[in-house]
C-alpha positions in Angstrom: 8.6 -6.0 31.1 9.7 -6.0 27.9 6.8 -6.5 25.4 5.9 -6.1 21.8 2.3 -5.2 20.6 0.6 -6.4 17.7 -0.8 -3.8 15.3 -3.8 -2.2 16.2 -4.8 0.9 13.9 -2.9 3.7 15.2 0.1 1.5 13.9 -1.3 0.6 10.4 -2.3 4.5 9.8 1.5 5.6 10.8 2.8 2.4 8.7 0.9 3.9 5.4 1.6 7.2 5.4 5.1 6.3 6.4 4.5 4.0 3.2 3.9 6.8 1.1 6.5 9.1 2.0 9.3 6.4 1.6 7.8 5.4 -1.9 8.0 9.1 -3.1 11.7 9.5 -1.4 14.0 7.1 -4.6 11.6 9.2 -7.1 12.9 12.5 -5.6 16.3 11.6 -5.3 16.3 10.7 -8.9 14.8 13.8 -10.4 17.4 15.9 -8.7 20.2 13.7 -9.8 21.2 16.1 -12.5 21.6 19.0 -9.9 23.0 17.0 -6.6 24.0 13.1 -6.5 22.3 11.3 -4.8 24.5 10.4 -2.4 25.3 13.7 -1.7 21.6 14.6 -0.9 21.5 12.0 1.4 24.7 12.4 3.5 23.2 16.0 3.6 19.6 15.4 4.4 21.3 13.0 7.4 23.4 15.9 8.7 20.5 18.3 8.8 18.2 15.8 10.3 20.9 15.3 13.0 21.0 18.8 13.9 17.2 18.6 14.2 17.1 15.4 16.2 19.8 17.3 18.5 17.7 19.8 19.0 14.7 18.1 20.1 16.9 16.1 22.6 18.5 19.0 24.2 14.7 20.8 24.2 13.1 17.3 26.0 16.6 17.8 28.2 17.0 13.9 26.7 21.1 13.1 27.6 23.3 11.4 24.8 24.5 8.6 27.4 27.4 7.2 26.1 27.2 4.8 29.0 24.6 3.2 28.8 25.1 0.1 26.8 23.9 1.8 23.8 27.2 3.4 22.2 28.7 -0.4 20.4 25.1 -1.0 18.5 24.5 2.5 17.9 27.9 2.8 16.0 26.6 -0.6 14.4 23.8 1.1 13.3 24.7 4.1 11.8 27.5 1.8 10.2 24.7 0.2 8.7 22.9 2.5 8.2 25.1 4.5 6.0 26.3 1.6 4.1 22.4 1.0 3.3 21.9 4.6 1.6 25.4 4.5 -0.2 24.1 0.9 -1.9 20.9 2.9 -2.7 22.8 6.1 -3.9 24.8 4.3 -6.4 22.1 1.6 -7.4 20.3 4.8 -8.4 22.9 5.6 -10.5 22.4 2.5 -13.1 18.3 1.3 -12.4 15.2 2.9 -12.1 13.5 4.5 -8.6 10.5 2.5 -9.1 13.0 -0.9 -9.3 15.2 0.7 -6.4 12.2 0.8 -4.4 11.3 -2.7 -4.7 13.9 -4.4 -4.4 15.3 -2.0 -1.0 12.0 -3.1 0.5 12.4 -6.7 0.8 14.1 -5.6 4.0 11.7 -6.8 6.3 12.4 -10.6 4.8 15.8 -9.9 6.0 15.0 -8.3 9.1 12.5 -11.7 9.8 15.2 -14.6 9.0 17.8 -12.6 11.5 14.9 -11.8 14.4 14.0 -16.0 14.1 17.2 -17.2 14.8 17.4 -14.6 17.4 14.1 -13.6 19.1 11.9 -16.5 20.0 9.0 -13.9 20.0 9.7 -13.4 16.6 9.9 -17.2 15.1 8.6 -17.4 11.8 5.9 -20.3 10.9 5.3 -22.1 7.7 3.3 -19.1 6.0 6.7 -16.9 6.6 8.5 -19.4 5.3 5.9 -19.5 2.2 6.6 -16.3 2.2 10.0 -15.8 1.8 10.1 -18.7 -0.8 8.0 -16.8 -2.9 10.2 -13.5 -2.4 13.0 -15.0 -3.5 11.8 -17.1 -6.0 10.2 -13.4 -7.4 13.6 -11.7 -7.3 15.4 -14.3 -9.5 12.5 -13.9 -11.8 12.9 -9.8 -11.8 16.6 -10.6 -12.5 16.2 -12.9 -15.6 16.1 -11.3 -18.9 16.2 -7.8 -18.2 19.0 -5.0 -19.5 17.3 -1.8 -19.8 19.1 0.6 -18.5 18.3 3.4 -16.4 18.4 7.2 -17.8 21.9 8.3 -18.4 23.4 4.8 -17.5 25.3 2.1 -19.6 23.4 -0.8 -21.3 23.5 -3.7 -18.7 24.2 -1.9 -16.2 20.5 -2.3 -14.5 21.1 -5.4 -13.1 24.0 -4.1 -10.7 21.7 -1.5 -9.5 19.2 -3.8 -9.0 21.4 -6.0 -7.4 22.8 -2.8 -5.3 19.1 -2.1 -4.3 18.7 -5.6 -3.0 22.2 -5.2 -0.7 20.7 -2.1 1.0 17.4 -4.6 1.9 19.5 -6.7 3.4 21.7 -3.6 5.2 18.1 -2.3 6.5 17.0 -5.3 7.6 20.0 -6.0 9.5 19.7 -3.0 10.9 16.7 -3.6 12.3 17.5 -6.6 14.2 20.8 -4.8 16.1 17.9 -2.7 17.5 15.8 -5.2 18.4 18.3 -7.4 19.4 20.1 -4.9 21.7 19.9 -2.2 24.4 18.3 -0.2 21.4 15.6 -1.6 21.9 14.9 0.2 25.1 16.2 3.6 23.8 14.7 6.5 23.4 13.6 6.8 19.3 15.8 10.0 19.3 18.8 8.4 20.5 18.7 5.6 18.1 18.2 7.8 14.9 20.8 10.1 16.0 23.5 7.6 15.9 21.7 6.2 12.8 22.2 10.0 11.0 25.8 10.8 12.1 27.2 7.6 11.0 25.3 8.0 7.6 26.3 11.8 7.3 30.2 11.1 8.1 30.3 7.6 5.6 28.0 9.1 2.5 29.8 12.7 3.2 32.9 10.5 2.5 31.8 8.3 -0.1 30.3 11.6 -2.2 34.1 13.7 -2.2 35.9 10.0 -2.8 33.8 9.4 -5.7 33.6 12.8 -7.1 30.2 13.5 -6.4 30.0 16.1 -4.2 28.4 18.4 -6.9 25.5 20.6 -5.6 23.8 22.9 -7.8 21.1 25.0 -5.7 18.3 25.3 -8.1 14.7 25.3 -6.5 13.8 22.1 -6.7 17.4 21.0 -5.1 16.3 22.6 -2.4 12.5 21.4 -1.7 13.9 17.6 -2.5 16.2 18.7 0.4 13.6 19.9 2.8 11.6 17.2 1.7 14.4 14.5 2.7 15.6 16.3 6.0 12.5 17.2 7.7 9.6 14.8 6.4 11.9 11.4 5.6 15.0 11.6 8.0 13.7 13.8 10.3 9.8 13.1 10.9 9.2 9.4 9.1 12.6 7.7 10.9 11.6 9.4 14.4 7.9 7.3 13.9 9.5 4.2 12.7 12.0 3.7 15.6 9.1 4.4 18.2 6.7 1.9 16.1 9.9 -0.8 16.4 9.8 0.3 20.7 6.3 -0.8 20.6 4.9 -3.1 18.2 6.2 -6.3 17.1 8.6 -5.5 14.4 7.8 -8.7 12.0 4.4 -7.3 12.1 5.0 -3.4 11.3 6.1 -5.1 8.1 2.8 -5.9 7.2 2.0 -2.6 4.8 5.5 -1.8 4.1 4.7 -3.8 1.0 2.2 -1.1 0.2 6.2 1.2 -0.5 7.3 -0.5 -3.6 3.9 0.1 -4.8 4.1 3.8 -4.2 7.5 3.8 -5.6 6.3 2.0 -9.3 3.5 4.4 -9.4 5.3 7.2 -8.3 8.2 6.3 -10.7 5.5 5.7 -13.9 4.1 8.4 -13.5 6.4 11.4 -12.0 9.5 10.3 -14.3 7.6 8.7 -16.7 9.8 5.6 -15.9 8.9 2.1 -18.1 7.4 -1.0 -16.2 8.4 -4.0 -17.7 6.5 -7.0 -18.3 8.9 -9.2 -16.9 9.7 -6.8 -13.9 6.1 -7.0 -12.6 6.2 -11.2 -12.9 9.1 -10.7 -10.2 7.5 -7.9 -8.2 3.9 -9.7 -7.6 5.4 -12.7 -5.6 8.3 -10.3 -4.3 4.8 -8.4 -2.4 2.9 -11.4 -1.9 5.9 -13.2 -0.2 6.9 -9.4 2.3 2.8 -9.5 3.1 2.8 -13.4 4.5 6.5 -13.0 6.2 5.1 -9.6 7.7 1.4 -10.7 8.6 1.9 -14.6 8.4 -0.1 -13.9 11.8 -3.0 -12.5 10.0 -2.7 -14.4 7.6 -3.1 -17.9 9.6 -6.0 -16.5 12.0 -8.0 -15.4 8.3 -7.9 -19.1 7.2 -8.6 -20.3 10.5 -11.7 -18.4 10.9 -12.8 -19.2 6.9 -12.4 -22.9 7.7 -14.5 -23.1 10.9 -17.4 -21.2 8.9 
């Protein structure tokens, strides 16, 4: 039987400190521009965390079956998966972490409007819907009058990597719905993240020498944002979000992911000393408000319910 919990508070601790960790990841990926591109560090934090997930498949004596329904989504997914991270590679390139962060996690708005047409499990009701009206509504308000540009980047220029930051949302959240929506669904974690990190290493390996950005200067903190990446974010975090997806009701885990772009602003203010404009934050608050009623539009409707009958 193939079932979906709701969350119960094993899932909502693992959901914020996964929170945490993918708020912090933009900000690091940004300090160490200078020294490694970004989408160099992350085609190379995805071929060390491949090597790791190996390893830990070959020590639980888990089989890469290439047989067993799994191979044509899994090459979806890492397909995705890379083209995700090289949007969020070069957005980072022209806006801000703490506006990468934001506007990458609307993802789970995506990843609800594909698993509603899909899943009937997963059919959205009219606070989802409120939801994602007031998402959207809040990213074309981030979007208006804004030019800024991010350190080292051209005037005007935000806006694409804002815009590039919203295209990996939609790339993760489609992503999500190929695993869901496929014999993924009933794979091992492991199995699913390796295909998700060999397809990202090979495209963003690609993608870094194409562009000319293969540049890697080893200084120290190079090398703890890379240990960082590989073994906390694509190793550790990725291996606890695919088994949360195998058990919980993925519309649901989305419930605190809004609780990332948060980390990410704060992170960004106060690690990079990034600016937070006035009319960013009028976008962002209904961008969070709308991801917290399409991700617990459940919670959302049993609260009222219980305030009315008081």
């Amino acid at each position: 039987m193939n079932t979906r919990l709701d969350l119960d508070a094993k899932a909502i601790t693992l959901m914020a400190v996964l929170c945490a960790i993918w708020g912090m990841q933009q900000v690091v990926l940004k300090a160490t521009a200078a020294d490694i591109a970004p989408i160099m560090q992350i085609a190379l934090r995805s071929g060390g965390a491949a090597l790791l997930v190996g390893l830990v498949m070959w020590w639980r004596k888990e089989p890469m079956n290439l047989r067993d329904g799994t191979l044509r989504p899994g090459v979806a997914v890492g397909l995705l998966f890379g083209l995700e991270f090289l949007l969020v590679a070069e957005g980072l390139r022209h806006t801000s972490a703490s506006h990468m962060v934001v506007f990458l996690y609307t993802a789970p708005m995506f990843a609800a409007l594909g698993l509603h047409w899909k899943l009937p499990a997963e059919r959205l009701g009219r606070v989802q819907w409120l939801g994602i009206t007031l998402a959207f509504g809040g990213l074309a308000l981030a979007f208006l009058g804004r030019n800024t540009p991010a350190a080292g980047a051209a005037p005007g220029h935000v806006l694409w990597g804002d815009f590039l930051g919203l295209l990996g949302g939609a790339a993760w959240g489609a992503t999500t719905v190929v695993v869901r929506c496929s014999t993924l669904s009933r794979a091992p974690a492991t199995q699913t993240l390796l295909y998700q990190l060999i397809g990202g290493f090979v495209l963003l390996l690609a993608g870094a020498f194409l562009t000319g950005q293969a540049r890697f200067n080893p200084t120290p903190q190079v090398w703890a944002s890379l240990v960082f990446h590989t073994l906390v974010v694509s190793f550790a975090s990725f291996l606890v979000w695919f088994w949360l997806l195998r058990h919980y009701l993925a519309s649901r885990l989305g419930v605190f992911s809004f609780l990332t772009p948060l980390f990410g602003i704060v992170f960004g203010a106060w690690l990079l000393s990034e600016p937070i404009e006035a009319s960013f934050l009028l976008g962002a608050v209904p961008v969070l408000i709308g991801i917290v009623l399409v991700s617990g539009g459940a919670w959302v409707t049993q609260w009222a319910g219980r305030f009315k009958s008081s």
